[in-house]
C-alpha positions in Angstrom: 11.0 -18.1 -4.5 11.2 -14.7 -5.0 7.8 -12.1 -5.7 8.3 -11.6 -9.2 8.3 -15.0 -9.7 5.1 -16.0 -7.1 3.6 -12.4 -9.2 4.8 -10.3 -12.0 2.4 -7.2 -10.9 3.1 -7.5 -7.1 7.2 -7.2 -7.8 5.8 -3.9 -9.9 3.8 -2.4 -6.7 6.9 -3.1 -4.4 9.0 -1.4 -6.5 7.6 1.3 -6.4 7.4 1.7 -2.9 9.2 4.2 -1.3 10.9 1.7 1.4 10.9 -2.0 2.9 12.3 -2.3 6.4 12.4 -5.6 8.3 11.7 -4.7 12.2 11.9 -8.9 14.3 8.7 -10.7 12.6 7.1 -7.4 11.3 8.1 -6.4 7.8 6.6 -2.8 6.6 6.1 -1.7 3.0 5.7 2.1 3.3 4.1 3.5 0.0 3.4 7.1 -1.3 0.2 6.5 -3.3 -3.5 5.4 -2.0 -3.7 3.9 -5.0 -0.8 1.8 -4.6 -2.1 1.0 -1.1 -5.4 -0.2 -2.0 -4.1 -3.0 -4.4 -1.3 -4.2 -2.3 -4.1 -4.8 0.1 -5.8 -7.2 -2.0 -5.8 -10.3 -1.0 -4.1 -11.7 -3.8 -1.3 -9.4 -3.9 -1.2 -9.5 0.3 -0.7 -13.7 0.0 2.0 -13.2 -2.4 3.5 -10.7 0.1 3.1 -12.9 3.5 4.5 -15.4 1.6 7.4 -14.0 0.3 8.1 -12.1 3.1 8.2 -15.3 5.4 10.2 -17.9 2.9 13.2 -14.9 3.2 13.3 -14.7 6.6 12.7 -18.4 7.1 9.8 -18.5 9.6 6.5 -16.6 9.6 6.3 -13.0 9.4 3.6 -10.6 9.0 3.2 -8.0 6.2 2.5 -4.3 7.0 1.5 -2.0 4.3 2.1 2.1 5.8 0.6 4.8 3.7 3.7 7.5 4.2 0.9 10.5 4.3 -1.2 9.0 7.1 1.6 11.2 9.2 1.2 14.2 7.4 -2.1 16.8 8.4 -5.5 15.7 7.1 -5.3 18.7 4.7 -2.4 17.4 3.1 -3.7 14.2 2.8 -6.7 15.3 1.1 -4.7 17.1 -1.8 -2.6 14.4 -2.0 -5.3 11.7 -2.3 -7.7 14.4 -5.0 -4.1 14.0 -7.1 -4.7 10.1 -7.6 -6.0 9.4 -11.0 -8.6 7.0 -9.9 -10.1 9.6 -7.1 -9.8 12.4 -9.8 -12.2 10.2 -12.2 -14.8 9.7 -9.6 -15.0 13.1 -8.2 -15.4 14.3 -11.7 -18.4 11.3 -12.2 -19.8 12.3 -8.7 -18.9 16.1 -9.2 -18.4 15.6 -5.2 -15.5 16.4 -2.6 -13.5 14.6 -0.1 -14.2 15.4 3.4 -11.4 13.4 5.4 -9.0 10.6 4.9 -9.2 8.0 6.9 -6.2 5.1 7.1 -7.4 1.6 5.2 -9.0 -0.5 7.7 -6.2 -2.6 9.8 -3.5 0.2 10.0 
């Protein structure tokens, strides 16, 4: 069974990755946005993934979701993350600033 047909909105997230790579029992989602991080993450959408993911290769694999920035400087980061629409609303509601960005928890 295929992801678009286990989740319509999952399918959309993964396609918009940047890249899937298969590595033995590991396989790694690499995505551009923080955004798009955060909701493949959920646990709905990470089921849907782990389950996927392991029906194609035919035994159990685990799911990695990489955020492609972590690797660039904090600096970078930061700009990159003050772009995302939903981090733009709430530091316009908070009238705040980002300090650092730290990788999701797990990664």
């Amino acid at each position: 069974m295929s992801i678009e047909e286990k989740s319509a909105i999952t399918a959309v997230y993964v396609q918009k990755a940047e890249r899937v790579e298969r590595a033995g029992d590991i396989v790694q989602i690499v995505v551009t946005s923080p955004t798009q991080l955060s909701l493949l993450q959920s646990k709905e959408h990470k089921t849907v993934l782990d389950t996927a993911a392991s029906e194609l290769v035919g035994k159990a694999v685990s799911v990695s979701l990489i955020m492609k920035d972590q690797q660039q400087k904090d600096g970078t980061a930061v700009e990159s993350v003050k772009n995302e629409p939903l981090v733009k609303r709430f530091l316009e509601v908070f009238r705040g600033d980002l300090a650092q960005v730290k990788p999701a928890k797990g990664e």
